[in-house]
C-alpha positions in Angstrom: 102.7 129.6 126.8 104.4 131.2 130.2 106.0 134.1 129.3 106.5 134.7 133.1 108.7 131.6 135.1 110.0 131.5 138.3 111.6 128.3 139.5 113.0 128.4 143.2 113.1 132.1 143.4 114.6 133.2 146.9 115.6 137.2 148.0 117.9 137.6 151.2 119.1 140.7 152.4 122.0 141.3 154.8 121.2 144.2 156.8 125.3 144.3 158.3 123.6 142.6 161.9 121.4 139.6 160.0 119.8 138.4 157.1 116.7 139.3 156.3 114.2 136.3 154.2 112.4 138.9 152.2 111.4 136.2 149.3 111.2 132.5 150.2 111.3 130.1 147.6 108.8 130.8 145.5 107.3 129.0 141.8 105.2 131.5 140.2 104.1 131.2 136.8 101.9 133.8 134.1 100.6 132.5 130.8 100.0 134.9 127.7 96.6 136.2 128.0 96.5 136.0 131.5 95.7 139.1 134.1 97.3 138.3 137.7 96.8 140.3 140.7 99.4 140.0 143.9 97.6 141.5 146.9 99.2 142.0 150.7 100.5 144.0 153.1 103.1 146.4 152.5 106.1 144.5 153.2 105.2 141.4 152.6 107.9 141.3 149.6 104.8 141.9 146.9 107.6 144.9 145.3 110.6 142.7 145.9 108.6 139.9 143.6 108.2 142.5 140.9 111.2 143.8 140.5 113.2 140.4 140.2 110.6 139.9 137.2 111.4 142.6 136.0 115.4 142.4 136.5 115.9 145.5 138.8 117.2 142.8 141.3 118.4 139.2 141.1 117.5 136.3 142.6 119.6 135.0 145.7 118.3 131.9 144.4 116.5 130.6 141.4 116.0 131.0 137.6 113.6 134.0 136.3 112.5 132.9 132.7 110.9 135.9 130.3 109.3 134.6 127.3 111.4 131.7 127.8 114.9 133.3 127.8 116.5 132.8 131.3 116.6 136.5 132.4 118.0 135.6 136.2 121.5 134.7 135.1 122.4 137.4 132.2 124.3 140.4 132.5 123.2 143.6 133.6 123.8 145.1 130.4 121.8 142.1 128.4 119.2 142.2 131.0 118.6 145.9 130.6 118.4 145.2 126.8 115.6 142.3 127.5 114.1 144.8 129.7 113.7 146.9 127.3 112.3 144.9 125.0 109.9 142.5 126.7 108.7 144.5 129.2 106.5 147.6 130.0 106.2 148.8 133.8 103.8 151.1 135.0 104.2 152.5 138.9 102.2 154.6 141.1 103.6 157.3 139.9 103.4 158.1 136.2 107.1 159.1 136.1 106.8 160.9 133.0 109.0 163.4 131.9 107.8 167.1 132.9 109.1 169.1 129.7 107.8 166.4 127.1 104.3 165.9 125.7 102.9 162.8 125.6 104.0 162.2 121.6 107.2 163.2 122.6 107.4 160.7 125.8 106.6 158.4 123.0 109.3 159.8 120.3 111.9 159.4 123.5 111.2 155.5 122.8 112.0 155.5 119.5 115.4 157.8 119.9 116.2 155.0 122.8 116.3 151.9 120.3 116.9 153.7 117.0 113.6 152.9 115.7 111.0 155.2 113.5 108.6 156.8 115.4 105.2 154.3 114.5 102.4 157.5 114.1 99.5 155.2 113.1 100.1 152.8 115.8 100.5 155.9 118.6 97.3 157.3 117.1 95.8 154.0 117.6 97.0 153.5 121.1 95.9 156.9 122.3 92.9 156.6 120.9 92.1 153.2 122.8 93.2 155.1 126.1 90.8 157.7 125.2 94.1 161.0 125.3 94.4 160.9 121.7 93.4 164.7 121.5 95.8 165.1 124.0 99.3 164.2 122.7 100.7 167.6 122.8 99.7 168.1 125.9 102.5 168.4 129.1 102.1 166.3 131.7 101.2 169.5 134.0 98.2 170.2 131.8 96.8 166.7 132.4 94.7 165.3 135.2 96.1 162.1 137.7 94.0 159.9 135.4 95.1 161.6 132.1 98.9 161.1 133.4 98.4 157.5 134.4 96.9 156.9 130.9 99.7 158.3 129.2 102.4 156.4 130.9 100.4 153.4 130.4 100.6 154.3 126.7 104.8 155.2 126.5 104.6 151.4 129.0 102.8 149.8 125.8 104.2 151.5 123.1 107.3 149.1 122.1 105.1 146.6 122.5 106.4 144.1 125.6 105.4 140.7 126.3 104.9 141.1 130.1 103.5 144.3 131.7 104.1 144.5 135.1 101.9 147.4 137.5 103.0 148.3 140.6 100.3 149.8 142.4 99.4 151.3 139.2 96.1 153.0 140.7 96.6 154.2 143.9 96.7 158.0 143.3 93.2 157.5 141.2 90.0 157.9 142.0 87.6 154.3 142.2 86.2 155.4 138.3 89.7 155.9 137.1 90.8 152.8 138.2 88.1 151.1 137.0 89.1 152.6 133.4 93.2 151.8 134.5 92.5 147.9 135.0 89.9 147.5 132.3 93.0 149.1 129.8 95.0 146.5 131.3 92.7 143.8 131.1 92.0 145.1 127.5 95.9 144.8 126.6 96.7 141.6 128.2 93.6 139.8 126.4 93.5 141.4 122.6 97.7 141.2 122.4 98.2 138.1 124.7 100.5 139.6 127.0 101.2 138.6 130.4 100.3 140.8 133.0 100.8 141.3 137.1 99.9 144.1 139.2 100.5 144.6 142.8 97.4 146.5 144.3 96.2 147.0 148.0 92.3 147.3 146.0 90.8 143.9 145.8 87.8 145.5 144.7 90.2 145.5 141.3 91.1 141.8 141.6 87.8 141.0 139.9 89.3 142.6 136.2 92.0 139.4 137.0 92.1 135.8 135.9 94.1 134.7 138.7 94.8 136.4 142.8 98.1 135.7 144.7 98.4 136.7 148.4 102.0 137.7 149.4 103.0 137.9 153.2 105.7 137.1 155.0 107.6 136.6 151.9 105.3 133.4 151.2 102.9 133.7 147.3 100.1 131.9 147.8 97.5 131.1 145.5 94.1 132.7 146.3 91.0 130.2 146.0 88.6 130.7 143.2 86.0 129.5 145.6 86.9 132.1 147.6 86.7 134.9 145.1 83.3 133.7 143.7 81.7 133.4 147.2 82.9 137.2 148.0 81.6 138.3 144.5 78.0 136.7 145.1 78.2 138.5 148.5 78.9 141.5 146.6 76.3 141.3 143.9 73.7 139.8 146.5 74.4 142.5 149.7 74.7 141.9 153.4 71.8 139.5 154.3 
């Protein structure tokens, strides 16, 4: 089932002197259970991409489908409300709020749709992120992976479809992104979610099911040929 769609997607800025292509058309599709990894330069509209998935921009062009609702032509208000719902971003930075714990983060979900706060089910997701002895913890008495963890949790707690990581381990050291991508991987394959993250690391692409290549505005498909030769080069060293 694609719980990710994009048909025809264009973006096109006007910067006042001339329009700017940053998204040509582009079909782009994620299926439940499936990891994907967008890699590129910066600019290369890899951010743009994300965000219209995620409804922080429209299409020029196009029909974005989430979970099979057409998300591209709704309101702001109902697409804030499927946002909500259906999907969990994580960012570089862990954005989360400086005077909450990490329970509370979680309690802020809850008070946002006027739902009980689920204590089993935050135990159990702390506990699979490996913070569950630190949910009354600040943020400032957590380390960069510790943070990134815990807004990965408040991400996950309400339970989206899609999950959507924009360069969610850039500020980590290589063993806490490791752990950042294997959660990820984790996530997407025990709860059938649909995952894409946006990372400049394609040492991490090899957590994925599936590499696109952004640049110039232009997704392309990444050969799996091409990903298994570079991982035998890997395992097997320079000759």
């Amino acid at each position: 089932m694609k719980l990710i769609d994009l048909k025809g997607i264009t973006k096109v800025f006007n910067d006042g002197r001339k329009e700017i292509e940053a998204l040509k058309k582009t079909d782009f599709s994620v299926e439940a259970g499936e990891f994907t990894a967008i890699i590129g330069p910066s600019g290369s509209g890899k951010s743009t991409l994300l965000t219209i998935i995620g409804g922080l921009q429209t299409p020029t062009e196009g029909e974005v489908f989430i979970n099979e609702d057409t998300f591209s032509e709704l309101t702001e208000k109902e697409r804030a409300k499927m946002r909500f719902k259906e999907i969990g971003f994580i960012l570089q930075a862990s954005n989360l709020i400086p005077f909450l714990t990490i329970k509370d983060q979680l309690k802020l979900v809850n008070k946002i749709e006027k739902s009980s706060f689920e204590s089993e089910r935050v135990t159990s997701l702390l506990s699979n992120l490996g913070i569950e002895d630190l949910m009354d913890k600040y943020p400032s008495d957590l380390s960069g992976g510790e943070r990134q963890r815990a807004a990965i949790a408040r991400a996950l707690y309400h339970g989206p479809s899609v999950i959507l990581a924009d360069e969610p381990t850039a500020s980590l050291d290589t063993e806490r992104a490791y752990e950042v991508v294997k959660i990820l991987s984790r996530e997407t394959k025990e709860n059938n979610k649909a995952t894409i993250m946006v990372t400049h690391d394609e040492r991490l692409t090899d957590f994925c099911d599936s590499v696109y290549v952004m640049k110039d505005g232009v997704l392309t498909k990444k050969d799996d040929s091409e990903r298994n030769k570079r991982d035998a080069y890997d395992i097997g060293g320079e000759e």
